[in-house]
ROGUPA-217754 format. One record per residue (C-alpha): x, y negated, z negated; residue in three letters. Coordinates in steps of 0.2 Angstrom, whole numbers, padded with zeros to 4 digits, always signed. Layout:
<nodes>
XYZAla;...
</nodes>
This chain:
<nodes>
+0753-0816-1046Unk;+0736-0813-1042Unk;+0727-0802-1031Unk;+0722-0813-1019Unk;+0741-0819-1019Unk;+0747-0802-1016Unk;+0736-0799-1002Unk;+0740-0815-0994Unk;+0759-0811-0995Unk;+0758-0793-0988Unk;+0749-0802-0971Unk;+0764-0813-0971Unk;+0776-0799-0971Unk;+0766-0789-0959Unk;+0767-0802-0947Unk;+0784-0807-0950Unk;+0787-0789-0945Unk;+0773-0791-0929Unk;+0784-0805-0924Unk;+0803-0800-0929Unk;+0803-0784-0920Unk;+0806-0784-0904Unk;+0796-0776-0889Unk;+0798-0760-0890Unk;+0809-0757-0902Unk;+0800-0745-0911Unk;+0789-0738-0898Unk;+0803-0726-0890Unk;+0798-0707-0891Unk;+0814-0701-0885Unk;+0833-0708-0880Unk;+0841-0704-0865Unk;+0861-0706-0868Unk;+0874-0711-0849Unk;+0892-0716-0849Unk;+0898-0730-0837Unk;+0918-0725-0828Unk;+0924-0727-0812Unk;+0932-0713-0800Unk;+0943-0716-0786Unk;+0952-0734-0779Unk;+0934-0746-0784Unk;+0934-0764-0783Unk;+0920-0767-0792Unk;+0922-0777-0810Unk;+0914-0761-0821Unk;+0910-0773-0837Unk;+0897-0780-0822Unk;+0892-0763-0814Unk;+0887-0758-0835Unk;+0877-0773-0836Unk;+0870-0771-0822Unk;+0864-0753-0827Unk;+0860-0758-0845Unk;+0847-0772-0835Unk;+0838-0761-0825Unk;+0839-0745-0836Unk;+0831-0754-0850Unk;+0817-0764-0840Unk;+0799-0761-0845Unk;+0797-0761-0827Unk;+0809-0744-0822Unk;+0814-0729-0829Unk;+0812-0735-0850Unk;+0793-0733-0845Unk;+0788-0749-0853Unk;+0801-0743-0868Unk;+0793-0727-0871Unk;+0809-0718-0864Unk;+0825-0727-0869Unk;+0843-0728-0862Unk;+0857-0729-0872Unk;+0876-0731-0867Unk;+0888-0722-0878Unk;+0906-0716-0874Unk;+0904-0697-0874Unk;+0894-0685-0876Unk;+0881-0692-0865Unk;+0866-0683-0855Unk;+0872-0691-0839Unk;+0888-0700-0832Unk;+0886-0717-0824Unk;+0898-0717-0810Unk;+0904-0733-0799Unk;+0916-0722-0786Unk;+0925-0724-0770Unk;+0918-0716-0755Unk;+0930-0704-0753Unk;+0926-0698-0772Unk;+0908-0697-0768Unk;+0910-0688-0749Unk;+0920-0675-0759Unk;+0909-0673-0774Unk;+0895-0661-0764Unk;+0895-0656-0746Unk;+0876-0662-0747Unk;+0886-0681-0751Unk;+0893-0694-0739Unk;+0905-0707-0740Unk;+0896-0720-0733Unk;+0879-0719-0748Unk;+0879-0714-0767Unk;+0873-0698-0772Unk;+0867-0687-0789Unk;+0877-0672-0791Unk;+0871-0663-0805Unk;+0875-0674-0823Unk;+0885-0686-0810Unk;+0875-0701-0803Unk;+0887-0710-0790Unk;+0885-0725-0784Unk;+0896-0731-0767Unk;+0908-0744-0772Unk;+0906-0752-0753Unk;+0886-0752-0756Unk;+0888-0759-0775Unk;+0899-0774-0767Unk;+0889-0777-0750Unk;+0875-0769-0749Unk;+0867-0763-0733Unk;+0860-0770-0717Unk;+0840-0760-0722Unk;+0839-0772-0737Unk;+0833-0789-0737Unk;+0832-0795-0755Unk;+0850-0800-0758Unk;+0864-0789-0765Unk;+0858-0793-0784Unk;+0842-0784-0782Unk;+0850-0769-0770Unk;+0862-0764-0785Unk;+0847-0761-0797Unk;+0840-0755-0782Unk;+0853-0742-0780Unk;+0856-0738-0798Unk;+0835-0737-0800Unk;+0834-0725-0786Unk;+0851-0712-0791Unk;+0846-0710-0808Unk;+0828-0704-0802Unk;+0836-0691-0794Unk;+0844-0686-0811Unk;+0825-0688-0820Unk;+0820-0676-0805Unk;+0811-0688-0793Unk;+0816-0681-0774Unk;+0816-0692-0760Unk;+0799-0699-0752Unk;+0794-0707-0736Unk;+0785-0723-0733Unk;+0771-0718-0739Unk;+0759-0734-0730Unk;+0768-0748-0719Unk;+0768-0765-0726Unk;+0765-0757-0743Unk;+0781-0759-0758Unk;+0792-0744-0753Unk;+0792-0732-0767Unk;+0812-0733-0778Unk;+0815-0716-0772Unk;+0813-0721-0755Unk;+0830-0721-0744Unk;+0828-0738-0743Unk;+0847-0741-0741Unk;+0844-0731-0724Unk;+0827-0737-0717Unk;+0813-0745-0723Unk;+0802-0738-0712Unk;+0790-0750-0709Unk;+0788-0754-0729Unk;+0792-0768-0740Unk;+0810-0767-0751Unk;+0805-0764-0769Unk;+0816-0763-0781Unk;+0807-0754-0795Unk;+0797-0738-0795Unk;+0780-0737-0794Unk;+0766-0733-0805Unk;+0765-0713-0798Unk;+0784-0711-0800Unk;+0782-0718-0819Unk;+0769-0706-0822Unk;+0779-0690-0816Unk;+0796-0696-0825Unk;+0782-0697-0842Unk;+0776-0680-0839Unk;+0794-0673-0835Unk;+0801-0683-0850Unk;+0786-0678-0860Unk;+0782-0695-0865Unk;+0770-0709-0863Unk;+0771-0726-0851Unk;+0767-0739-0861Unk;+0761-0750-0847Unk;+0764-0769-0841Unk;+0748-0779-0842Unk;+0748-0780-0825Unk;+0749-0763-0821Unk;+0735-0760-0833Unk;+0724-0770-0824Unk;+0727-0764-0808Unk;+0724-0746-0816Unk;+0709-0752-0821Unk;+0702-0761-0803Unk;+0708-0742-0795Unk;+0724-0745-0790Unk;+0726-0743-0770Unk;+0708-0736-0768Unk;+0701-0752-0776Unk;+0700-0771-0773Unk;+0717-0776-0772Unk;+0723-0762-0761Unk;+0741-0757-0759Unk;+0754-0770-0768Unk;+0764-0780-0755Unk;+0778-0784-0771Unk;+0784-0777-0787Unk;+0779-0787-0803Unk;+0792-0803-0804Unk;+0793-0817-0816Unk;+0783-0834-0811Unk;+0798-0845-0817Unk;+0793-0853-0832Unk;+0799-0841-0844Unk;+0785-0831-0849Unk;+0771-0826-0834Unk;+0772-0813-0821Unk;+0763-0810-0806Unk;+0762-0797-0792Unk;+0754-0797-0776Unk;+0742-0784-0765Unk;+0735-0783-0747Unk;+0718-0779-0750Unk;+0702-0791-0750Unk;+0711-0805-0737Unk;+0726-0807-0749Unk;+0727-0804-0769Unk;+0737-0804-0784Unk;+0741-0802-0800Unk;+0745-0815-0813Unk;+0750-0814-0833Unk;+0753-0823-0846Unk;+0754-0823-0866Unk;+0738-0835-0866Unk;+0727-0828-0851Unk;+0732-0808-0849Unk;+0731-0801-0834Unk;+0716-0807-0821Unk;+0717-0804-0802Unk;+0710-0817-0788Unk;+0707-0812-0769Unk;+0701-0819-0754Unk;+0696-0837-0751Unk;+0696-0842-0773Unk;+0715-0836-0772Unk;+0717-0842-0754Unk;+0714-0860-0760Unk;+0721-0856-0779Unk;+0739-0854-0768Unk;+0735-0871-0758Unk;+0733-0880-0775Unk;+0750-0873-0782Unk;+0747-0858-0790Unk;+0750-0859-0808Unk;+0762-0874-0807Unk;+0743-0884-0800Unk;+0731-0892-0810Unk;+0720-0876-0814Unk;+0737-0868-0821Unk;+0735-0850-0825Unk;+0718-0838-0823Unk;+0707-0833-0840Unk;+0693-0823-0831Unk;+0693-0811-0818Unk;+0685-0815-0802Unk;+0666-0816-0806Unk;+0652-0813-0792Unk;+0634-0820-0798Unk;+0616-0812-0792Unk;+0617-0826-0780Unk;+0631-0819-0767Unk;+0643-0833-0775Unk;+0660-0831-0784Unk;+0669-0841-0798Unk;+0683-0838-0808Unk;+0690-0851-0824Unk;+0708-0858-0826Unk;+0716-0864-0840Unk;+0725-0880-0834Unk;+0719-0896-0835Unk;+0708-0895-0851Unk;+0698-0880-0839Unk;+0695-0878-0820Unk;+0688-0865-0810Unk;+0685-0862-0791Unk;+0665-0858-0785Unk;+0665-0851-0768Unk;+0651-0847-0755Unk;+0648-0841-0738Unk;+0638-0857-0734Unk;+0650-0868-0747Unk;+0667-0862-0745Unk;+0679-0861-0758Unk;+0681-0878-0769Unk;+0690-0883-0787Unk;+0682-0893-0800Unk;+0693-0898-0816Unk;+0695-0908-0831Unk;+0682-0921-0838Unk;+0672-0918-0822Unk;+0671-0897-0826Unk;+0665-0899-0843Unk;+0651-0913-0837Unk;+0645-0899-0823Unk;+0645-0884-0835Unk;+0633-0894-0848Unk;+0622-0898-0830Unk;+0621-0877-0832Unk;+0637-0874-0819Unk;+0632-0868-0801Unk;+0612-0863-0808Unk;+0611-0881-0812Unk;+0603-0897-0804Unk;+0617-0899-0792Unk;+0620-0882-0788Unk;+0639-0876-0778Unk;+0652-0889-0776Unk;+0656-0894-0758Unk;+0672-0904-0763Unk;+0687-0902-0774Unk;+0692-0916-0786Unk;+0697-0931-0772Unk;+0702-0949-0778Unk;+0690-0963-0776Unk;+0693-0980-0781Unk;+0695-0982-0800Unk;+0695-0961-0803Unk;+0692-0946-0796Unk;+0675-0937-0788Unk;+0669-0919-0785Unk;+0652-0918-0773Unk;+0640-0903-0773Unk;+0625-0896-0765Unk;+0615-0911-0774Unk;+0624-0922-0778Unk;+0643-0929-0787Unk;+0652-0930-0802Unk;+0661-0946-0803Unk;+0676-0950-0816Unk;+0681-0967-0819Unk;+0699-0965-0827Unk;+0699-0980-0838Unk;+0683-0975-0848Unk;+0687-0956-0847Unk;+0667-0956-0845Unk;+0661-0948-0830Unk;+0644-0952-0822Unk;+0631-0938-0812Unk;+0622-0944-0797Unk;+0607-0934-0790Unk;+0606-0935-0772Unk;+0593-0920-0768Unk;
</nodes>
């Protein structure tokens, strides 16, 4: 075999092992063992209540810390005890407990059989998210996490919130935030290898920055492989990730019209740059769908999207420094294609040709 051969085969086998291995696997600086029993007269099905656990635990988005901290079910000798019990188990357990909520008593993380199966009147996300809710929120207490108040109304409560009580004028969340992942790293004494939309968000400040406070935790887009998460600052903002794009934020009026043309399931499809303001006072940012599409917004223009053949024509006419300057339109059918105006002048598409043509008008 020659050299060159040998070399090409070890870059096979690296990135068979780049792509074999899953997320994670090896990035965890430390395991954290529970058991799963019941106590008392439950009637919750404990194979559920264990893979409910196993779900949240091992979540990039709770308490594995993006899998630097891993959790582990084993049948003894565990750190913690995972523990689905009847109310009158759990009232009995500490005089600081009550038989109507779970409660941590040392080792012990009780959850409340009647909360596991029903939930509470305080949530308002369905009975699937309350019990990773509830499980989230108990084994914080075991990680050391004390209870905390709404910390800004209308914001994501933070997990370790009593949100089975009262909101308190904040938004259910089922997932702890990025200040409770940081002190669980720094108790744990590991690292929080970090979603790539909390990275960004790190980046743009967090709540002192741009986006401003998130309104709710990260959740899949539904196509099997982006995420997004949405914040209250700049009019309205979010998130969005995928493979492809990585994370990039859109605000205010470019996002406000991003949502009116579907979101990622529109023509422009996901975001590849961030929002971009120019020296003119003028905003843009790209999208991948479509063969490319961006929005271009102004105070005197508004916010409007150009894609497909009729994008590429404009950004060889040198975008908005161009000859025709800021769209005034989006993409609107006309007869034989579609049409995109701007400050001086359009972009027509005939869709039998593919060709499109560039009138000047001022």
């Amino acid at each position: 075999m020659t050299r060159a051969a040998r070399l090409f085969l070890a870059v096979l086998v690296a990135l068979a092992a780049v792509v074999l291995v899953p997320s994670g696997a090896s990035a965890a600086e430390r395991t954290v063992t529970y058991t799963v029993s019941s106590r008392g007269g439950v009637a919750g099905d404990l194979g559920h209540f264990a893979a409910v656990a196993r779900e949240a635990l091992t979540d990039p988005r709770g308490w594995s810390l993006g899998g630097s901290l891993a959790f582990q079910q084993v049948g003894s000798g565990s750190d913690f005890d995972l523990i689905l019990a009847s109310p009158s188990v759990i009232a009995a357990a500490s005089p600081g407990c009550s038989a109507q909520w779970s409660c941590r008593v040392g080792r012990s993380v009780y959850i409340n059989d009647e909360r596991w199966r029903f939930g509470t009147g305080a949530w308002p996300h369905g009975l699937g998210h309350y019990q990773r809710y509830v499980i989230l929120h108990e084994v914080g207490h075991w990680l050391g996490v004390p209870h905390t108040d709404c910390p800004t109304p209308g914001r994501t409560a933070w997990v370790m919130q009593q949100q089975s009580i009262s909101l308190q004028g904040c938004r259910a969340n089922v997932w702890p935030v990025i200040a409770e992942r940081e002190r669980v790293a720094r108790t744990q004494g590991v690292g929080v290898i970090w979603t790539g939309i909390e990275h960004r968000y790190r980046q743009l400040g967090q709540e002192a920055g741009l986006l401003g406070v998130p309104v709710t935790w990260i959740r899949p887009v539904g196509d099997g492989s982006g995420w997004f998460q949405t914040f209250a600052g700049s009019h309205g903002a979010s998130i969005f990730w995928s493979p492809r794009t990585g994370a990039q934020e859109t605000h205010g009026a470019i996002r406000a019209l991003y949502g009116q043309l579907g979101w990622v399931w529109g023509p422009l499809g996901y975001p590849t740059s961030p929002m971009v303001q120019v020296v003119d006072g003028g905003w843009y940012q790209h999208y991948a769908g479509s063969g490319g599409g961006s929005i271009f917004w102004t105070y005197g223009t508004g916010a409007h999207e150009v894609y497909g053949p009729i994008r590429d024509r404009y950004r060889l006419l040198g975008w908005h420094r161009g000859e025709l300057g800021y769209p005034v339109s989006g993409v609107y059918a006309v007869d034989g294609g579609s049409r995109t105006d701007f400050q001086r002048g359009y972009i027509r598409l005939d869709a039998s040709t593919g060709q499109t043509e560039v009138v000047r008008t001022g």
